[in-house]
C-alpha positions as CSV (number, residue, x, y, z in Angstrom):
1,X,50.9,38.6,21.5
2,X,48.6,39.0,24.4
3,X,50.5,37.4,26.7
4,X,53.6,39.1,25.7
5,X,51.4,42.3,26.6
6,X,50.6,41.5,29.8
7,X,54.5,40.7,30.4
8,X,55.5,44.4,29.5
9,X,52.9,45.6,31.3
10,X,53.6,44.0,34.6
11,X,57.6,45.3,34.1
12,X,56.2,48.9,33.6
13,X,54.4,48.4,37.4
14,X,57.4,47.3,38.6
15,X,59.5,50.0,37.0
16,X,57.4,52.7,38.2
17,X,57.6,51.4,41.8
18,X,55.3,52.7,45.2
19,X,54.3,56.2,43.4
20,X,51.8,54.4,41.2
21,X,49.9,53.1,44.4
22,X,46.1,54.1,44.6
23,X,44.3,56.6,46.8
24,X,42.5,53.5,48.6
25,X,46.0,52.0,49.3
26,X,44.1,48.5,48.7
27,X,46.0,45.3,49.6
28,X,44.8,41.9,47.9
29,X,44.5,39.2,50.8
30,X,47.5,37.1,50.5
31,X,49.5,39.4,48.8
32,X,51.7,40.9,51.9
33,X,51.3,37.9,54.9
34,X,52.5,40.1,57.1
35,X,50.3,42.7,57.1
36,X,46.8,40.7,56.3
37,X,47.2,38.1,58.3
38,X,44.3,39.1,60.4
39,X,43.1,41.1,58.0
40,X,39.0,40.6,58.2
41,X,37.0,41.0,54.3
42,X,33.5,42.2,54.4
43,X,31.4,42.8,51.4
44,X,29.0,45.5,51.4
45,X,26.2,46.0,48.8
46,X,24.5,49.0,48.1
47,X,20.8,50.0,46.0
48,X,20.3,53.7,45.3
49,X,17.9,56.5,43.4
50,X,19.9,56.0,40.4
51,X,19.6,52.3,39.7
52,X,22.7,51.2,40.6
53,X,23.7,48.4,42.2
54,X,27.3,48.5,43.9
55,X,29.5,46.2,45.6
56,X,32.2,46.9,47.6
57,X,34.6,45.2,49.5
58,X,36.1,46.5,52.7
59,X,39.4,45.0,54.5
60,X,40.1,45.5,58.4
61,X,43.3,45.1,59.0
62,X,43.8,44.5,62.7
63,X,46.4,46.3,65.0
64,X,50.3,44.9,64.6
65,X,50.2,43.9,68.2
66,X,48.5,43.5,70.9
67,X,49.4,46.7,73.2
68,X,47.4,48.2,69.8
69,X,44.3,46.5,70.9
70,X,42.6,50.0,71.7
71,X,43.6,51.5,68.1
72,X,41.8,52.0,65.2
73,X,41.9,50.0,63.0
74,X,43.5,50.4,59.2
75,X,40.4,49.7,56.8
76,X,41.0,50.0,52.5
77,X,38.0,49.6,50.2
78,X,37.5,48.5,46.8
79,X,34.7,48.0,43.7
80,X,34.2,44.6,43.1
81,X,30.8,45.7,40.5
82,X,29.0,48.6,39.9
83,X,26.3,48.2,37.0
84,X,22.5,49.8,36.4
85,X,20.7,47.0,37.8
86,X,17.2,47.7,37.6
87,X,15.2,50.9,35.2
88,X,14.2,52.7,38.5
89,X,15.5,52.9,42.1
90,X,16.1,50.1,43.9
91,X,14.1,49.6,47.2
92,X,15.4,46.6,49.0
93,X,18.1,43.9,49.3
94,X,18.4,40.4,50.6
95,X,21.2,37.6,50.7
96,X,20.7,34.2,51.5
97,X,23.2,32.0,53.9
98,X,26.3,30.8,52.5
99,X,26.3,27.2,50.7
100,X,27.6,24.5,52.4
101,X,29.5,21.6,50.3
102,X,31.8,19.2,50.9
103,X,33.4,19.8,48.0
104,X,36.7,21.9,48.3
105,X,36.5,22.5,44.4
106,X,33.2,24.3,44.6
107,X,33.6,27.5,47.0
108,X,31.0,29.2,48.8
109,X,28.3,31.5,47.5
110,X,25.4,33.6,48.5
111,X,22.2,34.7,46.6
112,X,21.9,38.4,46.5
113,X,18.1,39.4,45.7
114,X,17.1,42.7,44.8
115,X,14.0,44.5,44.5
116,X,13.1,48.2,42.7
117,X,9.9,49.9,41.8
118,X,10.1,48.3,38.5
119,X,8.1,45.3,39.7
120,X,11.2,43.2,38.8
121,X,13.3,40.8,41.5
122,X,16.8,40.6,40.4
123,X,18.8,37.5,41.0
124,X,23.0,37.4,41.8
125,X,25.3,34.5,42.7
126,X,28.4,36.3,44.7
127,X,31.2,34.6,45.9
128,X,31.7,34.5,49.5
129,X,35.4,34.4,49.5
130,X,37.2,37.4,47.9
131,X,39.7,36.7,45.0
132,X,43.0,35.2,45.2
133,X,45.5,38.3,44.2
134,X,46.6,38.1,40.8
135,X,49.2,41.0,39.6
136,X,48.8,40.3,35.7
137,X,45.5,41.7,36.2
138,X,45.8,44.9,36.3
139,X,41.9,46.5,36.3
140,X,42.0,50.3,34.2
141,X,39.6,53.0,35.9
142,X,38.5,56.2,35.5
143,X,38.7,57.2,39.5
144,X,40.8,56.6,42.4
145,X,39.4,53.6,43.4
146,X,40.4,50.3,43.0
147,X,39.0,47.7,40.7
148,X,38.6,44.1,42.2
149,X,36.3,42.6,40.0
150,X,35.5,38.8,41.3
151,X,35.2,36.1,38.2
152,X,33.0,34.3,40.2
153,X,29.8,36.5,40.4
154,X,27.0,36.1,38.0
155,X,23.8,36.7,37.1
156,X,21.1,34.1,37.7
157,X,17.9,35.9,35.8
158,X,14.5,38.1,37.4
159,X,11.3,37.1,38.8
160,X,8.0,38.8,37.6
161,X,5.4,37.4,40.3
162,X,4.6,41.1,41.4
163,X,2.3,43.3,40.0
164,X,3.8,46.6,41.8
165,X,6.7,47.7,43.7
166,X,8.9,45.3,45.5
167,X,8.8,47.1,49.1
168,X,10.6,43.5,50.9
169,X,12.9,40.9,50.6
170,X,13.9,37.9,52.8
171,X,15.8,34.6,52.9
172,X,14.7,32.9,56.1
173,X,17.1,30.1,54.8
174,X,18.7,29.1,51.5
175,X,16.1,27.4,50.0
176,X,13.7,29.7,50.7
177,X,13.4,33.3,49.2
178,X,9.9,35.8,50.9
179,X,9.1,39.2,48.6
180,X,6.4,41.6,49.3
181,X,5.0,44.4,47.3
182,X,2.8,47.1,47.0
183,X,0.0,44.6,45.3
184,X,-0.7,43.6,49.1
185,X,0.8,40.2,48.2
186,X,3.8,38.0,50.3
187,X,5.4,35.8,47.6
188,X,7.2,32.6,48.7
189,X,9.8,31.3,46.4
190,X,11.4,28.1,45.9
191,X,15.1,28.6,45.4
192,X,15.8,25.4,43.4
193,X,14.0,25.9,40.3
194,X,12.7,29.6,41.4
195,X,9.1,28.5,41.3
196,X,6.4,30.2,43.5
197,X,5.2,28.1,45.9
198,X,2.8,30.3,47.5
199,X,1.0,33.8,47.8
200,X,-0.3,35.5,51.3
201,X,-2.7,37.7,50.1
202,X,-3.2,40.7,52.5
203,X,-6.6,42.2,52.2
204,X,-6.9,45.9,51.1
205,X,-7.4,48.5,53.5
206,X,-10.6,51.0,53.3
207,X,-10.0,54.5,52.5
208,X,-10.8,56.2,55.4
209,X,-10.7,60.3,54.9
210,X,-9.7,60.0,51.0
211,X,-11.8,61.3,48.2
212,X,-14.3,58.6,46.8
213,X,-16.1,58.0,43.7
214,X,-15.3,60.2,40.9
215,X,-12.9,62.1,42.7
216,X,-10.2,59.4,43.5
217,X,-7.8,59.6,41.5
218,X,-6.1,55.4,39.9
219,X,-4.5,53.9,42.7
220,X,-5.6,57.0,45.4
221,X,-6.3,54.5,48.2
222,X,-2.6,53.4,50.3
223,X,-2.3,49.9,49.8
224,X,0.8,47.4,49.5
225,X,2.8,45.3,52.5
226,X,5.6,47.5,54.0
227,X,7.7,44.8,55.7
228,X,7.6,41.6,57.5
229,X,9.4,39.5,59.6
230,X,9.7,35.6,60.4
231,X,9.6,34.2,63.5
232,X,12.8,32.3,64.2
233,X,10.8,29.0,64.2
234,X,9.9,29.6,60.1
235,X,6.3,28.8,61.5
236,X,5.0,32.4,62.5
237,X,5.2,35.9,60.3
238,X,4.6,39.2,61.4
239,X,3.6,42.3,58.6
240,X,2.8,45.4,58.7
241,X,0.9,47.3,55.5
242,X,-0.1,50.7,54.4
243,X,-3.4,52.8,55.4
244,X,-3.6,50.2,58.6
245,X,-3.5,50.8,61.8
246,X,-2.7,47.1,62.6
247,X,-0.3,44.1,62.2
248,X,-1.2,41.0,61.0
249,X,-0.2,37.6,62.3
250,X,0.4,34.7,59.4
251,X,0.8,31.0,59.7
252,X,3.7,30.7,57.2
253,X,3.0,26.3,58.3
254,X,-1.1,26.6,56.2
255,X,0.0,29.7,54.2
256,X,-3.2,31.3,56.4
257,X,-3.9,34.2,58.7
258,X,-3.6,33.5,62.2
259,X,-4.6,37.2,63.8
260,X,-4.8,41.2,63.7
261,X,-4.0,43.5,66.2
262,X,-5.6,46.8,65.9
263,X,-2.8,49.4,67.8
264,X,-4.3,51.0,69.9
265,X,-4.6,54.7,70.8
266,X,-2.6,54.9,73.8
267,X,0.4,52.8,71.4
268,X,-0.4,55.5,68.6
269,X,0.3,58.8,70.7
270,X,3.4,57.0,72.9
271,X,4.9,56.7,69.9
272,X,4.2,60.3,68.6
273,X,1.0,59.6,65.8
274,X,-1.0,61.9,66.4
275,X,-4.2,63.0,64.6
276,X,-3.3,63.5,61.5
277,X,-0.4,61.3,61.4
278,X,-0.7,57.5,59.1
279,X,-0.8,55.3,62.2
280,X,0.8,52.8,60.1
281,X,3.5,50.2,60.7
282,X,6.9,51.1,58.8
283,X,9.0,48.0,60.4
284,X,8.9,44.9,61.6
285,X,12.0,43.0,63.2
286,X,12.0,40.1,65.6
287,X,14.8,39.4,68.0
288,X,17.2,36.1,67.9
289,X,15.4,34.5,70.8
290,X,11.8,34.9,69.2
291,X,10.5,36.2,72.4
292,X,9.7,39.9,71.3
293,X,9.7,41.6,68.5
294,X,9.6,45.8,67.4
295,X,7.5,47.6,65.4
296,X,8.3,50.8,64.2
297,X,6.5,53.6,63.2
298,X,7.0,57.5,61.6
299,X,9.0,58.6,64.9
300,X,8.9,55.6,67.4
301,X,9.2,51.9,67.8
302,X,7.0,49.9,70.1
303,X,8.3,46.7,71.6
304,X,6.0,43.6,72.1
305,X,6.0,40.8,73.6
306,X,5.0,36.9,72.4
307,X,1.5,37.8,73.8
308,X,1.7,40.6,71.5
309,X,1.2,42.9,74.8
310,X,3.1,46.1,74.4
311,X,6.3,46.1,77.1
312,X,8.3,49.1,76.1
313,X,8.1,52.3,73.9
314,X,11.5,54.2,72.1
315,X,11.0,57.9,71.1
316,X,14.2,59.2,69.6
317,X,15.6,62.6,71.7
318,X,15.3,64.7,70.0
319,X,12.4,63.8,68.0
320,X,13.2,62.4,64.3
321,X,12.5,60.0,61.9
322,X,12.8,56.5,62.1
323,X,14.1,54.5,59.0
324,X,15.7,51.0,60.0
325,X,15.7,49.4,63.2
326,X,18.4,46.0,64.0
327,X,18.4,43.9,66.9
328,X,22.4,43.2,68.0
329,X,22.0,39.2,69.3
330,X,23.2,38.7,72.8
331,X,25.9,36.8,71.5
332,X,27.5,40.1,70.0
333,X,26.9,42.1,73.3
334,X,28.4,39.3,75.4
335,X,27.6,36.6,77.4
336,X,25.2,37.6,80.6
337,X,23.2,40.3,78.3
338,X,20.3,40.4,76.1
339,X,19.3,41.7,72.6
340,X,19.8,45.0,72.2
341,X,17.6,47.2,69.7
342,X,19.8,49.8,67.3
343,X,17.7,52.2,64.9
344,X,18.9,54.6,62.2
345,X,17.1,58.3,62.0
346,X,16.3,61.1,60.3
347,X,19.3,63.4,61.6
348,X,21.6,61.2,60.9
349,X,22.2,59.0,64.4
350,X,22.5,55.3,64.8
351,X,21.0,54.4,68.8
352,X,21.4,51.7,70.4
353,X,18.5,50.5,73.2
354,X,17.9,48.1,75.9
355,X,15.0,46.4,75.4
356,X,15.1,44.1,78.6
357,X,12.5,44.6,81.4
358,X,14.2,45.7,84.3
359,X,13.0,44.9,87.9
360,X,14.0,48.4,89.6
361,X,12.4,51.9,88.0
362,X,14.5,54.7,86.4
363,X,13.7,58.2,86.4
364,X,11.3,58.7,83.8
365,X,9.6,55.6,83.2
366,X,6.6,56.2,85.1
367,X,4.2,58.1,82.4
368,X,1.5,60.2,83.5
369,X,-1.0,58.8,81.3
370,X,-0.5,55.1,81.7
371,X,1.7,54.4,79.1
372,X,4.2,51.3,78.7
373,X,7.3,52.4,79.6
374,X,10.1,53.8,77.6
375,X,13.6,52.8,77.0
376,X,16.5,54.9,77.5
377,X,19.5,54.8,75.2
378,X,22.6,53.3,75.9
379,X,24.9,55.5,73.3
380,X,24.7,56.7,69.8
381,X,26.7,57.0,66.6
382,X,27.4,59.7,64.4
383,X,25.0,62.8,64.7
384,X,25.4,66.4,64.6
385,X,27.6,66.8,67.7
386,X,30.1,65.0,65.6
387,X,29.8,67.0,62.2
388,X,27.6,64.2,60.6
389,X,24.1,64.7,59.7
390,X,22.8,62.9,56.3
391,X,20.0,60.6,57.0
392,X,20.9,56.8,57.7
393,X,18.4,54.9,55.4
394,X,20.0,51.6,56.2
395,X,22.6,50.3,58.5
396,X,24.0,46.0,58.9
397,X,25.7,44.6,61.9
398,X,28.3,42.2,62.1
399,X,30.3,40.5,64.3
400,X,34.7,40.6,64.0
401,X,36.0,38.2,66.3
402,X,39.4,39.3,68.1
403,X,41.9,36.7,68.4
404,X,43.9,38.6,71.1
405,X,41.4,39.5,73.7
406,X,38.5,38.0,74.5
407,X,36.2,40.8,73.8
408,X,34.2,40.9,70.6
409,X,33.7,44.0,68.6
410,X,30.3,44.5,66.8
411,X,30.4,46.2,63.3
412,X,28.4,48.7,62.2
413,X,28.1,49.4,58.5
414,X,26.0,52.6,57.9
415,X,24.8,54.1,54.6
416,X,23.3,57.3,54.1
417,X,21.5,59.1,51.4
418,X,24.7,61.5,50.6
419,X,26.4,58.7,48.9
420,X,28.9,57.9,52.2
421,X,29.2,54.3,53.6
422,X,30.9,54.6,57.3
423,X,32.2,51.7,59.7
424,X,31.9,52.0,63.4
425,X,32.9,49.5,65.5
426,X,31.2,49.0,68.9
427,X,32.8,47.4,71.7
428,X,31.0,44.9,74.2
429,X,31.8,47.1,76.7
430,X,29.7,50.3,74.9
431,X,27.3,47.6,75.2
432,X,27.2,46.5,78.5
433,X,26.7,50.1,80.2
434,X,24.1,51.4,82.5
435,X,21.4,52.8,79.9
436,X,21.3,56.7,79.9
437,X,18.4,58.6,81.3
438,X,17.7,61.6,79.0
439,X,15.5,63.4,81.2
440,X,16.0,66.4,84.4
441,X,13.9,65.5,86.8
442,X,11.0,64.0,87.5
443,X,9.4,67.2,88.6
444,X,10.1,68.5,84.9
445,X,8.4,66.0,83.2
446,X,5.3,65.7,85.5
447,X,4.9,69.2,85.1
448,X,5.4,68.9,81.2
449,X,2.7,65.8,81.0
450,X,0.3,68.4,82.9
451,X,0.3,71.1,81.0
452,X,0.1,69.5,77.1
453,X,-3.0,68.0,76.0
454,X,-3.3,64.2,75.9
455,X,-1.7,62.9,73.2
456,X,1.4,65.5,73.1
457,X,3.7,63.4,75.6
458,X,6.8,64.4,73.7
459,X,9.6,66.1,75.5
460,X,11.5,69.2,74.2
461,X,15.2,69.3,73.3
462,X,15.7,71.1,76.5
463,X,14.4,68.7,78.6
464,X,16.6,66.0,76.6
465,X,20.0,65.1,77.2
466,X,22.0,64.0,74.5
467,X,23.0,60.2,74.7
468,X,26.7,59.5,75.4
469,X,28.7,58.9,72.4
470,X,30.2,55.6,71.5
471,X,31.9,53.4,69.3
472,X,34.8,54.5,66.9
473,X,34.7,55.3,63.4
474,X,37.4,53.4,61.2
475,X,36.1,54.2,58.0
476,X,34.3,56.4,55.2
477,X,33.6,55.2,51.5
478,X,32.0,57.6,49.1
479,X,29.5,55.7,46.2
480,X,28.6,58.7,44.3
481,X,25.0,57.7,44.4
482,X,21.9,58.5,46.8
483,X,21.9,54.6,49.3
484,X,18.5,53.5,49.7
485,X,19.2,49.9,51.1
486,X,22.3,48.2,52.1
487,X,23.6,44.4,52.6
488,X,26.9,43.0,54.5
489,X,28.3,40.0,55.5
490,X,32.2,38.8,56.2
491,X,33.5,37.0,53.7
492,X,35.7,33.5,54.5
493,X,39.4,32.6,53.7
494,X,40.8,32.7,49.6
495,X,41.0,30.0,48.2
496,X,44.4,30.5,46.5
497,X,45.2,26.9,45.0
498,X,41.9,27.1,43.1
499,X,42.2,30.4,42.0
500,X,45.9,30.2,40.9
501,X,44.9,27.1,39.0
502,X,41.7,29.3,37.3
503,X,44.8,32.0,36.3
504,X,47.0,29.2,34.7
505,X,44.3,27.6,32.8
506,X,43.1,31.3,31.9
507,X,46.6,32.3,30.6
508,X,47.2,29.2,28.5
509,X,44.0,29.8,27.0
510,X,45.1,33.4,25.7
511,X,48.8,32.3,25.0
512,X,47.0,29.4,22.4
513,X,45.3,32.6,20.8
């Protein structure tokens, strides 16, 4: 009977033609040649507020020919899960590499780790190939979007090594998995059998200018890791923690700590701390060379070098918040350049920085009170100018190879706290330009350095030009939920044999019943 059903069910589709055809307008790959052919799959994963954990999967279709090199491109989304994955909001995500096996029966996964402020580490197997198409499967929904649920994602189980809220995660390879929390711990995890192999233990910071004794309240004094990063070498780890005005250095080869540098004051107010403000690390990202790496703080990021000497200094124009910072590899941004530092803000902008030391000055870089100096941007994405102004909490790039020119473009996958996902794609070109200087005159600034007290170097918005607009936006994808942290990788070729032989075996099985 229930193979009859699906019979009459795939005649009804067929009888009711083109009009039944979602808002999304999704295409399984393989399904048309014609059209996804070059058709690039990228899965995107989402955490929010509300506990839920959602993946999508976005197809780029590329241009018909090659005179269409310069349009945008045709992108379609669709849920492949959506499920309450933790009992509070989820802070962070992480995926591992892809597997690597010789074996054409067993396809390619990734790990998908995720953290909440429920102390728990949540564990996922996802496919990284999307389904084969399969039009006797027809998934029912209660909204526009299409339904692409992949049989080969699971659930592998939760860790419980942390005593408070997971605030990092990190695969620096596949066997490997690195969470931090609030409990000022760094938690290295064996992927095989999932057994902790080690624990960096961060000491606790004093409470400087907090109530003491009686009067502090359970848990008054800031504590807790917020991020780290590993040196490309897996032998050297930067991390930056609450109520400190200092990174540590850790030798991830003894498990030990291997220094602390105190920032400074003249780091502090380049970077807009001022009195009152934390002074505290939020960040921590090395480039793909291993020879500098970024922290970043409330408003600014401060680049250092492997001396761990300050080189350059970003303030955002105008002056906002700081949430994520990437570095696009050289590779993406072409052959004869270097890494290139993009951060997400407060207002809703994704800039993209130079972070190379150049031999000849710009205008501006000379500050009046000795500072390092500071990098100008190349372009931005998004912002008010363009209607767009929700926070950007976390952003992933990835490269899409073009077959018919020899330009790459880089992809940018943004998602902000009102619930929308957006693609950009940035061309090596965008990336390649003379960085922008977003000061007057020299006269202007020397004159604005003069008259505010030391410590106030910021410029106004009138003394700020805004940074040129580039890349193009080719898509928009609303979740419905509040995006705290986001993960993206492309996803290889279908394996169609495998699958198709999955759906026979599948459909004899419910035939026999």
């Amino acid at each position: 009977m229930g193979k009859r059903k699906r019979k009459s069910e795939a005649k009804e589709q067929d009888v009711n033609g083109i009009s039944k055809k979602r808002a999304t307008d999704f295409v399984p790959v393989g399904e048309d040649s014609t059209t996804t052919t070059d058709a690039i799959i990228v899965q995107i994963v989402t955490g929010s507020y509300e506990r839920a954990l959602h993946g999508i999967m976005a197809t780029i279709f590329s241009p018909a020919t090659s005179e269409d090199s310069f349009a945008i491109p045709n992108v379609s989304f669709a849920d492949t899960f959506l499920f309450n994955a933790h009992s509070s909001a989820i802070r962070c995500l992480a995926i591992s590499p892809p597997s690597t096996s010789k074996n054409p029966s067993q396809p390619a996964k990734v790990i998908l780790a995720s953290g909440g402020t429920d102390e728990r580490i949540n564990l996922y197997h996802i496919s990284a190939s999307p389904p084969a198409p399969n039009k006797h499967l027809v998934k029912p929904t209660l909204t526009a979007n299409t339904v692409n649920e992949n049989p080969r994602n699971r659930e592998l189980g939760s860790l419980l090594h942390h005593s408070s809220s997971i605030s990092s995660l990190y695969f620096p390879s596949r066997s490997k998995l690195l969470s931090a929390a609030e409990d000022n711990t760094i938690a290295v995890v064996r992927t095989r059998d999932w057994t902790v192999l080690s624990t960096i233990k961060a000491p606790i910071p004093k409470a400087l200018g907090r109530p003491s004794g009686d009067t502090a309240p359970p848990g008054g004094t800031p504590a807790g890791v917020n991020d780290f990063a590993v040196h490309p070498s897996m032998k050297l780890m930067v991390s930056v923690g609450k109520g400190e005005k200092c990174m540590r250095l850790w030798n991830l080869v003894t498990g030990k700590k291997a220094g602390v540098l105190n920032f400074g004051r003249d780091i502090l107010q380049g970077v807009g701390e001022g009195r009152w403000g934390s002074g505290e690390g939020r960040k921590v990202e090395w480039d793909s060379t291993g020879e500098e790496f970024a922290v970043a703080f409330e408003r600014g990021v401060v680049i250092f070098g492997m001396d761990s000497k300050p080189k350059r200094r970003i303030v955002p124009q105008p002056l906002t918040k700081v949430h994520q910072m990437r570095y696009i590899k050289s590779s993406l941004a072409g052959e004869d350049s270097t890494d290139i530092l993009a951060l997400s803000t407060e207002d809703g902008r994704v800039i993209v920085y130079p972070t190379a030391d150049d031999s000849e000055p710009r205008l501006g870089d000379q500050d009046p009170e000795g500072l390092v100096s500071e990098c100008h941007p190349l372009g931005q994405l998004s912002g008010r100018a363009v209607g767009l102004s929700g926070r950007v909490k976390d952003f992933e790039l990835l490269n899409l190879p073009s077959k018919e020119s020899s330009h790459s473009k880089v992809l940018v996958v943004a998602g902000s706290s009102d619930g929308l996902i957006r693609l950009w794609t940035i061309t090596t070109e965008d990336l390649n330009k003379k960085p922008r200087c977003t000061n007057t005159s020299t006269n202007e600034n020397t004159e604005q350095a003069s008259e505010e007290e030391s410590g106030k170097l910021r410029k106004t918005k009138e003394n700020a030009a805004p940074a040129l607009e580039i890349g193009k936006l080719i898509g928009t994808y609303e979740t419905g939920n509040r995006i705290t942290c986001l993960k993206a990788f492309v996803m290889s070729e279908a394996d169609v044999d495998n699958e198709a032989g999955k759906d026979r075996e599948s459909s004899d099985e419910d035939g026999s019943n």
